[in-house]
C-alpha positions as CSV (number, residue, x, y, z in Angstrom):
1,X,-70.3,-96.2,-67.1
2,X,-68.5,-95.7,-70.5
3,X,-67.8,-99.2,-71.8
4,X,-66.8,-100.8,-75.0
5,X,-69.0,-103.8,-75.1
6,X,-68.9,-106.9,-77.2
7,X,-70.8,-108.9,-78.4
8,X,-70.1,-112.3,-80.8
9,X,-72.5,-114.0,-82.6
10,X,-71.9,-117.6,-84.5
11,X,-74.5,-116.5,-87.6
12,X,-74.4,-113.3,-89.4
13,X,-78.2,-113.1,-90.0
14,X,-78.2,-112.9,-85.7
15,X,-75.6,-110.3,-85.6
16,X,-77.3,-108.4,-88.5
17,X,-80.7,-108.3,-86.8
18,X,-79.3,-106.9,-83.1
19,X,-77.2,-104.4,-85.0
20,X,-80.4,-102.8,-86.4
21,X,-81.9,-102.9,-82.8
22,X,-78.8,-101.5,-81.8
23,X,-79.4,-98.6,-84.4
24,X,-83.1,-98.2,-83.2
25,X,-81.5,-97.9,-79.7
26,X,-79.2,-95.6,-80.4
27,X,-82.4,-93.2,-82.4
28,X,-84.4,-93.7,-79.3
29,X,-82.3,-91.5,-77.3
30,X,-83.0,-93.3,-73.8
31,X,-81.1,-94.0,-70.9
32,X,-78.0,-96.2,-72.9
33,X,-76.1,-94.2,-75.3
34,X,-74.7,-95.8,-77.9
35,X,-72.0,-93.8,-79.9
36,X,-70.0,-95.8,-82.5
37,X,-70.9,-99.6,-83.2
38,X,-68.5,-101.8,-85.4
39,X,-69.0,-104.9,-86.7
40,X,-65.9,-107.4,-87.4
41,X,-66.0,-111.0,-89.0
42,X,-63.3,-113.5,-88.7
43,X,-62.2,-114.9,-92.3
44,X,-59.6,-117.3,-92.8
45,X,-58.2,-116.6,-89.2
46,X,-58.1,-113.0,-89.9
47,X,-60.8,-110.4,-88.6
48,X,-61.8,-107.3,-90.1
49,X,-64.2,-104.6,-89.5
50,X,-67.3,-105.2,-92.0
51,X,-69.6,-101.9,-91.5
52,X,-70.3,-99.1,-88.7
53,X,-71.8,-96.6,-87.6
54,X,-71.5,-93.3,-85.2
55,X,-73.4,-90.5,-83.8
56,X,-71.1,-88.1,-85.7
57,X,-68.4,-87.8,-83.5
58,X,-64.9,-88.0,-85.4
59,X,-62.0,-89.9,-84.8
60,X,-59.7,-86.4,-84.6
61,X,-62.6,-84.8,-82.6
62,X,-63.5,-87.0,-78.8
63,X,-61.6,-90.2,-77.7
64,X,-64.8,-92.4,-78.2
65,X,-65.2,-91.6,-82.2
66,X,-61.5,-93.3,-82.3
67,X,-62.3,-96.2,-80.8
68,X,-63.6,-98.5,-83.4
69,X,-61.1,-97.3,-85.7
70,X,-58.6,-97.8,-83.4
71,X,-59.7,-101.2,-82.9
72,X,-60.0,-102.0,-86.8
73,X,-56.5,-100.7,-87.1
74,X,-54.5,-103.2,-84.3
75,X,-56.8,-106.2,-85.0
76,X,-56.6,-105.7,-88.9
77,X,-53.3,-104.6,-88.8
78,X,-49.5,-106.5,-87.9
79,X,-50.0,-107.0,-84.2
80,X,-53.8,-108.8,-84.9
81,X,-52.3,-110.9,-87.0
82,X,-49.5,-111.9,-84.9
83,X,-52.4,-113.0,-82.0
84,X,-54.4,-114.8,-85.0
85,X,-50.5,-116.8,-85.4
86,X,-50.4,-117.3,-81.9
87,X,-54.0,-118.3,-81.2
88,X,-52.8,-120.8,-84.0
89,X,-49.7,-122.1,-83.2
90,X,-49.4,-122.0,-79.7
91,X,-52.9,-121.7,-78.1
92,X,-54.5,-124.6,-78.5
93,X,-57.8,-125.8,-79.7
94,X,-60.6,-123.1,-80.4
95,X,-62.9,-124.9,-78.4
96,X,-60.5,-124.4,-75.6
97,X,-59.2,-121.5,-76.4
98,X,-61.9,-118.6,-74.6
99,X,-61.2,-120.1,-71.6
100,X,-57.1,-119.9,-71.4
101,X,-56.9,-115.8,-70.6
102,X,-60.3,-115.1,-68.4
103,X,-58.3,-111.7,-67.8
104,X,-57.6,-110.8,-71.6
105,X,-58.2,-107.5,-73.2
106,X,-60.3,-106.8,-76.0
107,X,-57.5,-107.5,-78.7
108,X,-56.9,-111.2,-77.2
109,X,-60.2,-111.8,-76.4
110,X,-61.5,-110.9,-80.0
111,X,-58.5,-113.1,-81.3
112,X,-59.2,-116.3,-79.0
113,X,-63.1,-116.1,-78.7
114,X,-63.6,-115.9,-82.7
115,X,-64.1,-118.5,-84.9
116,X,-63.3,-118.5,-88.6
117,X,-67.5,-117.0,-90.3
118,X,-68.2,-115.8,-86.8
119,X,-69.5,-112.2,-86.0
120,X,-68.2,-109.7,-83.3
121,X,-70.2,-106.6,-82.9
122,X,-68.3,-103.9,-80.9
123,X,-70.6,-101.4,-79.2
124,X,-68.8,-97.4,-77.6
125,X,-71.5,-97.3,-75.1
126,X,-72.4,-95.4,-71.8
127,X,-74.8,-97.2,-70.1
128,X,-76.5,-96.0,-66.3
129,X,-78.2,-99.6,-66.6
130,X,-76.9,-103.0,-68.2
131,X,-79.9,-104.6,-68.6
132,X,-80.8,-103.3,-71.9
133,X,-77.9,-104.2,-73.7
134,X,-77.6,-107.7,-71.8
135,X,-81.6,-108.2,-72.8
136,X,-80.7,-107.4,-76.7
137,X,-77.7,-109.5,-77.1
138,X,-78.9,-112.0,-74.5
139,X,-82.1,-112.5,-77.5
140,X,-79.7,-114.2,-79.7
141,X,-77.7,-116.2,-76.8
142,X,-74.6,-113.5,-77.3
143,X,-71.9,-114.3,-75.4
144,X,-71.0,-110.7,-74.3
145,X,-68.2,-108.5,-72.7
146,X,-67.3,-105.4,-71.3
147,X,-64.1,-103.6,-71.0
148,X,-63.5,-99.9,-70.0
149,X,-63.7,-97.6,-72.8
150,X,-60.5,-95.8,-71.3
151,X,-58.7,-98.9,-70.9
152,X,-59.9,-99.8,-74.3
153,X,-58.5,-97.0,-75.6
154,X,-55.3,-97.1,-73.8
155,X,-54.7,-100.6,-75.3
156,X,-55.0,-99.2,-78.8
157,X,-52.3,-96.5,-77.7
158,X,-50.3,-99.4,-76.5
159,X,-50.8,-102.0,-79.4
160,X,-50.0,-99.3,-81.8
161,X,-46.4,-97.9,-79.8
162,X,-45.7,-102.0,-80.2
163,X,-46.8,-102.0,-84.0
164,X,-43.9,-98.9,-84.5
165,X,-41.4,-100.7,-82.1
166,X,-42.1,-103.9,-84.1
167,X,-42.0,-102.3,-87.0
168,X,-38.2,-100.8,-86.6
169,X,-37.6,-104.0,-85.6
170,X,-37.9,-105.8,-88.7
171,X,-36.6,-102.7,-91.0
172,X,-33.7,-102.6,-88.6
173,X,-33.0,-106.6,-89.1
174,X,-33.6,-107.1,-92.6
175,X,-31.6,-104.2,-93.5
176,X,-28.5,-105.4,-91.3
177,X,-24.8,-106.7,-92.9
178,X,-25.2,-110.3,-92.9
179,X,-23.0,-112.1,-90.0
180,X,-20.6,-114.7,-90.6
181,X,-22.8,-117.2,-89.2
182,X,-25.9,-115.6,-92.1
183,X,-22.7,-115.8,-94.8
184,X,-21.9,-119.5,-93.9
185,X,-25.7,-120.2,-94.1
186,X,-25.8,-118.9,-98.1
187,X,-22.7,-120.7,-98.6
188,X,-24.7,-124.2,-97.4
189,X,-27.4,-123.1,-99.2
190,X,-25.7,-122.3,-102.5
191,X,-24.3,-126.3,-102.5
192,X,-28.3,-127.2,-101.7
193,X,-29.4,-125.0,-104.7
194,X,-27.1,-127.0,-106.9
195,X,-27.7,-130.6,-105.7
196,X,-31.1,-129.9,-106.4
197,X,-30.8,-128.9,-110.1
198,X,-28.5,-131.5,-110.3
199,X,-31.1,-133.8,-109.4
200,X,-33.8,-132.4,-111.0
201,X,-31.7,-132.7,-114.7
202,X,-31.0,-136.5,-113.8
203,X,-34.3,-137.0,-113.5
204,X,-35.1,-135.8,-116.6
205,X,-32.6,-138.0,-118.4
């Protein structure tokens, strides 16, 4: 089976040590083969890709050397950090938070499992037998998933046709004649602005 599998780790020494396993692996040229690995960190509720590494295969060449790059580019980008605002606002408690979407693709996954210093290594794999890949990441008491690399893939096709729609969105809005209603907003504001220097000199005095 072709899968994208992930793996999170709470210390980056852990994740470090089965990424160099997963290098080893990937020389060994067995049974599971491994062809792009990424490895993401969550910092200050955002998560970026950190380091990687591929068997040579190009993003603009095969559908699996885009894959981590497509990744990087909708967690990293506008609709990642719109799931790190929601996981924020709205979600609830971290602790709570891997267990609210049991269904969720990688994107919300990555977003709701990840704590702020934690460690997600995503692996492009095809794999005849899980075992090896559970045994490495099971060593370091991984909690680990796996998600179709072609439905992987077709998420990042998706995410990034809602990044462009967003993204006309917002050009489209901000770029709009204000309304009447937006016009009688400045006006209110305009008496705010003033009341506050107002008060800001009489303090002063």
């Amino acid at each position: 089976m072709e899968n994208v599998i992930v793996g999170y780790f709470s210390e980056e020494q852990a994740a470090l040590d089965a990424l160099a396993k997963l290098e080893n692996m990937q020389k060994a040229d067995g049974e599971t083969q491994i062809a792009q690995v990424g490895i993401f960190k969550k910092d200050q509720g955002m998560i970026s890709l950190r380091r990687s590494f591929n068997t040579g295969a190009e993003a603009d060449e095969s559908i699996i050397g885009g894959i981590i790059g497509g990744v990087t580019g909708v967690i990293a980008g506008p609709v990642g950090t719109l799931l790190s605002v929601g996981v924020g606002g709205s979600v609830g408690t971290e602790e709570n938070a891997p267990h609210m979407m049991p269904d969720a693709n990688l994107f919300w996954s990555m977003t709701l499992r990840m704590k702020d210093e934690h460690i997600a290594i995503v692996a492009v794999v095809q794999e005849l037998d899980q075992t090896p890949l559970d045994r490495l990441f099971g060593g370091y008491e991984a909690v680990t998933e796996r998600f179709g690399a072609a439905e992987v893939q077709e998420e990042i096709e998706h995410a990034r046709n809602v990044q462009d729609r967003l993204e006309k969105l917002v050009r489209d809005e901000l770029s709009a004649e204000p309304t009447a209603q937006r016009g009688k907003r400045v006006q209110d504001l305009k008496v705010t602005v003033k009341s506050d220097f107002a008060n800001l000199m009489a303090g002063r005095q």
